[in-house]
MDAnalysis code that builds the backbone (N, CA, C; Angstrom):
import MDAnalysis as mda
import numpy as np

u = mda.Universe.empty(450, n_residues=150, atom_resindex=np.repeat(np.arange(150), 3), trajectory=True)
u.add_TopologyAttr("name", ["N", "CA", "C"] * 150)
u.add_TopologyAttr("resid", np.arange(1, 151))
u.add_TopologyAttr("resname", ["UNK", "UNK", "UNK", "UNK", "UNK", "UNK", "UNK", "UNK", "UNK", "UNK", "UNK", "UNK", "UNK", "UNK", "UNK", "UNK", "UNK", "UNK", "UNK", "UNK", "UNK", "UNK", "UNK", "UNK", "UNK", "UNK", "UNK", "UNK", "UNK", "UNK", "UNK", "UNK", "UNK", "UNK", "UNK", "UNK", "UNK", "UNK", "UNK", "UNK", "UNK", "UNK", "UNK", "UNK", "UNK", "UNK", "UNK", "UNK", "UNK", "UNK", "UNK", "UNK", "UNK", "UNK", "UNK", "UNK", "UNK", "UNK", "UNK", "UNK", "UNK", "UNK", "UNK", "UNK", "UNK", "UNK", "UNK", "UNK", "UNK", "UNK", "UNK", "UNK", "UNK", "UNK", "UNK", "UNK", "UNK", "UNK", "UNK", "UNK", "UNK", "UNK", "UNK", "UNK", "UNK", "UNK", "UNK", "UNK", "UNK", "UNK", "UNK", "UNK", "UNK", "UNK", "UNK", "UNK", "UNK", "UNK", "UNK", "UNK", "UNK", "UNK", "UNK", "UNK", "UNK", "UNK", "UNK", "UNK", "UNK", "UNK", "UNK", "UNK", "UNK", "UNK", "UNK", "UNK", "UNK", "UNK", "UNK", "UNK", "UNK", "UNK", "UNK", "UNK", "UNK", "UNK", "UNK", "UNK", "UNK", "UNK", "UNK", "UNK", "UNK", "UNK", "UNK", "UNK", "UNK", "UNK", "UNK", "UNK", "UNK", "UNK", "UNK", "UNK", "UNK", "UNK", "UNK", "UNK", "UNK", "UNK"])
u.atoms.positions = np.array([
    [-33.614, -22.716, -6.029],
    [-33.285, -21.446, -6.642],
    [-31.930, -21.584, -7.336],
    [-32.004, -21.254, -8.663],
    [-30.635, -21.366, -9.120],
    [-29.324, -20.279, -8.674],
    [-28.295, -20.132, -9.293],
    [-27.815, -19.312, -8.835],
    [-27.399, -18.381, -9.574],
    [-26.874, -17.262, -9.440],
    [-26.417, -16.362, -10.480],
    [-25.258, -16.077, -11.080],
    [-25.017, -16.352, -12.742],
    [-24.141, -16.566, -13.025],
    [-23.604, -15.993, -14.125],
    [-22.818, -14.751, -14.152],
    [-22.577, -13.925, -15.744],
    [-21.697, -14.440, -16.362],
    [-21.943, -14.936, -17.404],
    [-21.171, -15.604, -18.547],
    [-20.480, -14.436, -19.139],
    [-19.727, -13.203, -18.935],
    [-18.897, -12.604, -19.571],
    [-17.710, -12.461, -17.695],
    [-18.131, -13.468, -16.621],
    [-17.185, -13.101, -15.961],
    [-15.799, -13.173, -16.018],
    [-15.112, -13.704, -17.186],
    [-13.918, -14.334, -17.619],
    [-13.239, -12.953, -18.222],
    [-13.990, -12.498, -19.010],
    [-14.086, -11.323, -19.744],
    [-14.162, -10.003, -18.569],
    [-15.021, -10.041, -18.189],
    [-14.510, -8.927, -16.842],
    [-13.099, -8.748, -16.410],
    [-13.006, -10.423, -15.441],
    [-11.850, -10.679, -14.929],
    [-10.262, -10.050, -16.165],
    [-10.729, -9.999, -17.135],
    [-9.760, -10.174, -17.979],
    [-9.691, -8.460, -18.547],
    [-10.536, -7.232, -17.999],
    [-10.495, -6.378, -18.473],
    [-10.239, -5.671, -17.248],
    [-10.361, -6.288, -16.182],
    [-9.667, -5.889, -14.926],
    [-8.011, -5.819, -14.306],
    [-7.821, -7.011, -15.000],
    [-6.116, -7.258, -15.152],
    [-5.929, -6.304, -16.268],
    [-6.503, -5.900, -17.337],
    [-5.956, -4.834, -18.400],
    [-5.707, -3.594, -17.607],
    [-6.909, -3.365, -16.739],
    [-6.561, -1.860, -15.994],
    [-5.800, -1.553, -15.343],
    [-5.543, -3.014, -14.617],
    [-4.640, -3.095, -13.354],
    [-2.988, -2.722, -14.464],
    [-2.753, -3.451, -15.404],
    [-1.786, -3.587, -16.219],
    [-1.690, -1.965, -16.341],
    [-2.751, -1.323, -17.258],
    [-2.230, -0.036, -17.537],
    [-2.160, 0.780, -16.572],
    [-2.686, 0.664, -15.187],
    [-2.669, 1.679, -13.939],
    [-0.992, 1.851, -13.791],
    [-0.332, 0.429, -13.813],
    [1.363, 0.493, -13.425],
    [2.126, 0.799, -14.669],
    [1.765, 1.112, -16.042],
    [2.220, 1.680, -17.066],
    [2.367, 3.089, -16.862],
    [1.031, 3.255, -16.621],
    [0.877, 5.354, -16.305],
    [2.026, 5.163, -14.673],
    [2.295, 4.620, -13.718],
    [2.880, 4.791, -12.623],
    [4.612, 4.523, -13.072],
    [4.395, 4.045, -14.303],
    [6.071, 4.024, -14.142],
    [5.959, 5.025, -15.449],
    [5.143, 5.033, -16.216],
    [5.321, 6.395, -16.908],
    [5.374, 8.171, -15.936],
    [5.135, 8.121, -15.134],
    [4.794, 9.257, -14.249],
    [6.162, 9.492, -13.474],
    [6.607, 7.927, -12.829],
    [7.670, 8.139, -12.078],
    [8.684, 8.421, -13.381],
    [8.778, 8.311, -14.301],
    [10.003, 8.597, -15.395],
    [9.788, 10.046, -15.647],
    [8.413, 10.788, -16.119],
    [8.261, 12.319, -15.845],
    [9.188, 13.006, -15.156],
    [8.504, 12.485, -13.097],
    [9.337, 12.856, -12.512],
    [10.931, 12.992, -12.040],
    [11.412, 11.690, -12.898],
    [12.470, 11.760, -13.130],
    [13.851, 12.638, -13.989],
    [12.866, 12.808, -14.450],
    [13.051, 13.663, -15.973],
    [13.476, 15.289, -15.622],
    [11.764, 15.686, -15.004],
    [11.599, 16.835, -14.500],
    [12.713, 17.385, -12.980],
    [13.619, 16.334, -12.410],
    [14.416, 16.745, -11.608],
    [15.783, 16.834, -12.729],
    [16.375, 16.075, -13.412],
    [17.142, 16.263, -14.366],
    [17.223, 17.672, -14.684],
    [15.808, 17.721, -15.556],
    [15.832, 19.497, -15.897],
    [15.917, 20.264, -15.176],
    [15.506, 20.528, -13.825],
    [15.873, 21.042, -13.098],
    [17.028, 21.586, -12.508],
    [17.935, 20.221, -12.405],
    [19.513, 20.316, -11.974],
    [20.184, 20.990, -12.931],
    [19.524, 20.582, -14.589],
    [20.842, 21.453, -15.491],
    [20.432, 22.457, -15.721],
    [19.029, 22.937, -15.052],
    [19.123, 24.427, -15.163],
    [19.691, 25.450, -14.336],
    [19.802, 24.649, -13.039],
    [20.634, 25.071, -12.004],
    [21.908, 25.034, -12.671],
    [22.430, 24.081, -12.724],
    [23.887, 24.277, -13.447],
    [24.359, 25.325, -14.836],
    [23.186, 25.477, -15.005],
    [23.349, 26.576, -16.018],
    [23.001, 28.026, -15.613],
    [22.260, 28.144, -15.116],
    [22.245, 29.639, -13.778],
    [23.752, 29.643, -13.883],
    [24.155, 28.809, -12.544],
    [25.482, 28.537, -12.148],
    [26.438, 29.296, -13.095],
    [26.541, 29.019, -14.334],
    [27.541, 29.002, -15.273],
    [27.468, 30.425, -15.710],
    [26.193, 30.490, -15.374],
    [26.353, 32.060, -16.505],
    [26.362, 33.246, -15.401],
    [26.078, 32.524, -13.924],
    [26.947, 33.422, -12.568],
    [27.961, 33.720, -12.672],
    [28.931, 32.754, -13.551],
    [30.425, 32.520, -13.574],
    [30.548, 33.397, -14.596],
    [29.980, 33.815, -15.322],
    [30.263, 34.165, -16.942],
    [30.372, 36.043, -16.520],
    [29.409, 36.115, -15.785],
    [29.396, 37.654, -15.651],
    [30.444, 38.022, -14.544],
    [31.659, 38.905, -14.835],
    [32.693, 39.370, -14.232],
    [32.212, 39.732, -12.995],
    [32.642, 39.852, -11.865],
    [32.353, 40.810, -10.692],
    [33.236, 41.977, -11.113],
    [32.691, 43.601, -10.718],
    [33.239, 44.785, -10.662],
    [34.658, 44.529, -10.205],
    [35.905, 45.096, -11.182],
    [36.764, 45.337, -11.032],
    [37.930, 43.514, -11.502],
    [36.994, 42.368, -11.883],
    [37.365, 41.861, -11.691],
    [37.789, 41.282, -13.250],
    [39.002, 40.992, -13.695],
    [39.761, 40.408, -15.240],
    [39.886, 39.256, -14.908],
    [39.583, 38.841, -16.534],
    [39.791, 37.322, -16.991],
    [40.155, 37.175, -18.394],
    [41.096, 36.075, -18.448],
    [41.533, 36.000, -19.804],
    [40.247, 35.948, -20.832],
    [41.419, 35.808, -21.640],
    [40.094, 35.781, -22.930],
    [39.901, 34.106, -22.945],
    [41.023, 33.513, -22.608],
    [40.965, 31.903, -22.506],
    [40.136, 31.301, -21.685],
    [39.929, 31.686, -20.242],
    [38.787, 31.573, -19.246],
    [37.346, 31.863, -19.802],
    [37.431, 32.740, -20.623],
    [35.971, 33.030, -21.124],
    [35.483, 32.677, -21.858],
    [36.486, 32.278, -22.948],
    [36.165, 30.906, -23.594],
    [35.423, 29.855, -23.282],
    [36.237, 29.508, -22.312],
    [35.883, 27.792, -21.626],
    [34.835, 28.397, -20.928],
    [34.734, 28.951, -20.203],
    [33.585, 29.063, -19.711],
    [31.970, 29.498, -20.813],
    [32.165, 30.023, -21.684],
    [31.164, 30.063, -22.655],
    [31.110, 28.709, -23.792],
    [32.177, 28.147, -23.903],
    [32.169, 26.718, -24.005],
    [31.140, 25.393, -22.949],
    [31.463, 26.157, -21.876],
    [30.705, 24.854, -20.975],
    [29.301, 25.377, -20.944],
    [29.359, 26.704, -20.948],
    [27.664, 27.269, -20.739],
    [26.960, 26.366, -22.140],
    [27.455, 26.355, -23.372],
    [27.155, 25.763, -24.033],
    [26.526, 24.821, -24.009],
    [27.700, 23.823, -23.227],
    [27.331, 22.627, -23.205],
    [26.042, 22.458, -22.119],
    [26.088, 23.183, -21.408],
    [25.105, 22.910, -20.300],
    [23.749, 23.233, -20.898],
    [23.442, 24.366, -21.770],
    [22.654, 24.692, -22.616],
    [22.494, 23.371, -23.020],
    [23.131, 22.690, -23.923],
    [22.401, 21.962, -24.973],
    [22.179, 20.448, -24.013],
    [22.503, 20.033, -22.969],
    [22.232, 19.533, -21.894],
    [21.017, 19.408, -21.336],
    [20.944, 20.846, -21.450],
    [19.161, 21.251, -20.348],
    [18.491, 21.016, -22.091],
    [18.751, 21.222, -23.010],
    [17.373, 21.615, -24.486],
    [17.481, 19.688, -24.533],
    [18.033, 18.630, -24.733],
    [18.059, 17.160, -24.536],
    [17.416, 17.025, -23.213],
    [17.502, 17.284, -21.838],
    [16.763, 17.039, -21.059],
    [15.193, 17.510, -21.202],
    [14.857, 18.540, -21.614],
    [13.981, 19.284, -22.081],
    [12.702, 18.832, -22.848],
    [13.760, 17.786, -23.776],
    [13.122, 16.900, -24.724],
    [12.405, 15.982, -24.135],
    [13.441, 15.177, -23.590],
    [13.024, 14.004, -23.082],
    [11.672, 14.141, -22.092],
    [12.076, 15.201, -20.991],
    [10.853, 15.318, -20.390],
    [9.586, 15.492, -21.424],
    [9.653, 16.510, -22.156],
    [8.312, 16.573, -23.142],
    [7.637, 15.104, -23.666],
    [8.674, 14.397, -24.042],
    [8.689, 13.124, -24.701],
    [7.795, 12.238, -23.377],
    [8.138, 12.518, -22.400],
    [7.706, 11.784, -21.359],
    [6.271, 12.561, -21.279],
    [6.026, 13.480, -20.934],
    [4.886, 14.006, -20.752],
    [3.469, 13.777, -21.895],
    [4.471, 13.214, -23.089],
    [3.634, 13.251, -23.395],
    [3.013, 11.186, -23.770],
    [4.212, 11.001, -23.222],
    [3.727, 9.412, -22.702],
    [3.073, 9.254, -21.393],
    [3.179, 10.179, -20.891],
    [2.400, 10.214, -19.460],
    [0.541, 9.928, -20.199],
    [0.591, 11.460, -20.665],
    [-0.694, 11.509, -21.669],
    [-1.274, 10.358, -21.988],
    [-0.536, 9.859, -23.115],
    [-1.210, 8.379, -23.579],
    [-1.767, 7.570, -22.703],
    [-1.016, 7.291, -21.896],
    [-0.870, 6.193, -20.904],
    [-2.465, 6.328, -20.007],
    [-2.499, 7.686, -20.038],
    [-3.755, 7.982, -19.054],
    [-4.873, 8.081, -19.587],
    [-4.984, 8.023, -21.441],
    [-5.601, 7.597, -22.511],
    [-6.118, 6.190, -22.488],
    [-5.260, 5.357, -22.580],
    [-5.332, 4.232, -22.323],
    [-6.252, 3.646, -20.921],
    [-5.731, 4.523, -20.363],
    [-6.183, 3.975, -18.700],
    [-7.627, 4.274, -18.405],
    [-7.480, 5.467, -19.270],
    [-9.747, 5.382, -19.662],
    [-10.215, 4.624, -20.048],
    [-9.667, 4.823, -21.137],
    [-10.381, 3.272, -22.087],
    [-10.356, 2.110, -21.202],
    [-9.377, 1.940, -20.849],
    [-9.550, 0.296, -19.849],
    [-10.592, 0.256, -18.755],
    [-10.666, 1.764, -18.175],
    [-11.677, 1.736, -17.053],
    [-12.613, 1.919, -17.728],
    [-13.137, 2.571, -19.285],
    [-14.829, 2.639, -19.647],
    [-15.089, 0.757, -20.117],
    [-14.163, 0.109, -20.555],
    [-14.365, -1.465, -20.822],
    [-14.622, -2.230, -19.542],
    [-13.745, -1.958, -18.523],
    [-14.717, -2.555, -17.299],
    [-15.716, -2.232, -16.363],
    [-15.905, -1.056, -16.416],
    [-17.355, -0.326, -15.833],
    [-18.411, -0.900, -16.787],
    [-18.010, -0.976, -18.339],
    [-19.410, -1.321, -19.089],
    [-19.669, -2.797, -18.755],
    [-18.898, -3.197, -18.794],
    [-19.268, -5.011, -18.359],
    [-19.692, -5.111, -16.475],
    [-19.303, -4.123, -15.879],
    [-19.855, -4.050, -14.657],
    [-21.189, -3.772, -14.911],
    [-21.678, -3.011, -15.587],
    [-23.366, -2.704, -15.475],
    [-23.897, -3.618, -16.160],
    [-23.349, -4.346, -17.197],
    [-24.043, -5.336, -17.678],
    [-24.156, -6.507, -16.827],
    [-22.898, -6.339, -16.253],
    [-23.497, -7.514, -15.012],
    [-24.092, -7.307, -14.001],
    [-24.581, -5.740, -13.214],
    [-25.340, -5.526, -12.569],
    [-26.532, -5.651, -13.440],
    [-27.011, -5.331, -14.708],
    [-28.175, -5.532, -15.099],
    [-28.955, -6.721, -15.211],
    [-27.814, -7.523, -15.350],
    [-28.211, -8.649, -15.612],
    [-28.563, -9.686, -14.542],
    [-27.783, -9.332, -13.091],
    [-27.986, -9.466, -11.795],
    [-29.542, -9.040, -11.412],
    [-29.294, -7.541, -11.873],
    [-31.368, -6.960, -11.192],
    [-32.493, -7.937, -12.201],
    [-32.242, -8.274, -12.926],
    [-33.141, -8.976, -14.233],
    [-33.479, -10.173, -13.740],
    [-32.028, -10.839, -13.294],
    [-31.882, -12.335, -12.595],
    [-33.009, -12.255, -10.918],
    [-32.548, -11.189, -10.350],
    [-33.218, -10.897, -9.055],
    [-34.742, -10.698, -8.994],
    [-35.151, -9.938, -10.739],
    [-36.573, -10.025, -10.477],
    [-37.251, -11.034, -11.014],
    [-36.243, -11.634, -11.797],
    [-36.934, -13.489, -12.079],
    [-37.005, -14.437, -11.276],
    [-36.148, -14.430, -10.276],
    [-36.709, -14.904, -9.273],
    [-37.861, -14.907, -8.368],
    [-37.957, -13.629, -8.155],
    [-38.704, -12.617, -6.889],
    [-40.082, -12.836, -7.689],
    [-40.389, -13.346, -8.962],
    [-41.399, -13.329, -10.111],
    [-42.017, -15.052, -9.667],
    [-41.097, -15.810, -9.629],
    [-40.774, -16.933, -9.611],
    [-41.040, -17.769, -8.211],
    [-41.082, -16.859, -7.370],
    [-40.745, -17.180, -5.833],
    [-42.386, -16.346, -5.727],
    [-42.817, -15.635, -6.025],
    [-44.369, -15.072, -6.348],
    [-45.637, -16.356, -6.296],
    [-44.883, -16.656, -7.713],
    [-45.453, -17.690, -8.621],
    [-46.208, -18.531, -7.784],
    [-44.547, -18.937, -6.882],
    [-44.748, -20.105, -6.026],
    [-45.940, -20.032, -4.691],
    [-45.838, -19.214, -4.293],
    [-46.384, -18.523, -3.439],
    [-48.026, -18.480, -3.258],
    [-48.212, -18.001, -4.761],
    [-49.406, -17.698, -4.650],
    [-50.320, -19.149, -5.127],
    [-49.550, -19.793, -5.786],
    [-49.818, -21.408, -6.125],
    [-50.431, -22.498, -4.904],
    [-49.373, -21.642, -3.708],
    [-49.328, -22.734, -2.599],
    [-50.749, -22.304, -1.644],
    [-50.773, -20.927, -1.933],
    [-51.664, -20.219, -1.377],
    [-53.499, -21.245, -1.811],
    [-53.095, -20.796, -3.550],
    [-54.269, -21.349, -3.916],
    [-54.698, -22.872, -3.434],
    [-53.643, -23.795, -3.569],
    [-54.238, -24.481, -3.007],
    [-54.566, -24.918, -1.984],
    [-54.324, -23.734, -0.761],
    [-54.716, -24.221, 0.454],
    [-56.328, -23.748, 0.682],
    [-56.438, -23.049, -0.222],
    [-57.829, -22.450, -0.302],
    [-58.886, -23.685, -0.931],
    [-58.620, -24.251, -2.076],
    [-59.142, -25.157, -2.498],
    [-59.093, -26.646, -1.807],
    [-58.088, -26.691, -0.612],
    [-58.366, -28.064, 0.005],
    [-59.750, -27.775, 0.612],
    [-60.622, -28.763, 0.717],
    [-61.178, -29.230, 1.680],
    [-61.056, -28.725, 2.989],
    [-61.835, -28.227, 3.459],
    [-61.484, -28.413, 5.766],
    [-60.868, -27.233, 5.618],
    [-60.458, -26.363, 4.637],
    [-59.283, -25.013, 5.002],
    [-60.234, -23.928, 5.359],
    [-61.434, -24.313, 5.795],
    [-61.877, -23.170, 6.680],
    [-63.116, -22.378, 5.513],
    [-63.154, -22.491, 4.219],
    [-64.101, -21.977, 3.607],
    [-64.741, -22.737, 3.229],
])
């Protein structure tokens, strides 16, 4: 019996390392998201923060110089969080791709998986056809010896 052997297994093997490749693309694309998304987070806190600072408590004066700087830094914290903001988007939307990609790589090796299961059941019933063959060959001629009883 021969044995079974898919001549695109190189090609499998080789669309399997692609997936594997893009699975840790989307994982370090994801962990950078999340990275991102705590960033924004913090400078939005820090910007709460600032504009806690910005609103007087009852009864309470501040220069006009304090309010300055302090609507100066709110500023900055503003345009802080709208650059963090970005970046996360920017990321999200490399997250996206990435998980684009990561289809495609898994519909290229599922399709060469069924072709090699098909080609496996095809192989299995050429045998089982083959191993029949044999069978009924050996059969016949025990019928046609001599002395076999008929």
């Amino acid at each position: 019996m021969k044995r079974f052997k898919f001549r695109l297994q190189r090609v499998l093997k080789l669309r399997e390392d692609a997936e594997q490749r893009q699975a840790a693309a989307l994982g370090e694309a994801l962990h950078e998201e999340r990275v991102l998304d705590t960033i924004c987070a913090e400078e939005k806190a820090r910007l709460d923060q600032i504009s806690e600072q910005l609103a007087p408590k009852p009864g309470e004066l501040r220069s006009a110089g304090m309010l300055q700087v302090l609507g100066l830094t709110a500023q900055a914290a503003n345009t802080r969080l709208s650059a963090a903001e970005d970046s996360r988007h920017k990321a999200q939307k490399a997250v996206a791709n990435e998980r684009e990609l990561l289809s495609a790589a898994r519909v290229e090796r599922k399709t060469l998986e069924r072709l090699k299961d098909q080609q496996h059941g095809a192989w299995t019933e050429a045998i089982g056809r083959d191993e029949q063959k044999t069978t009924d060959e050996i059969a016949l001629r025990k019928r046609e010896e001599p002395g076999s009883g008929r």
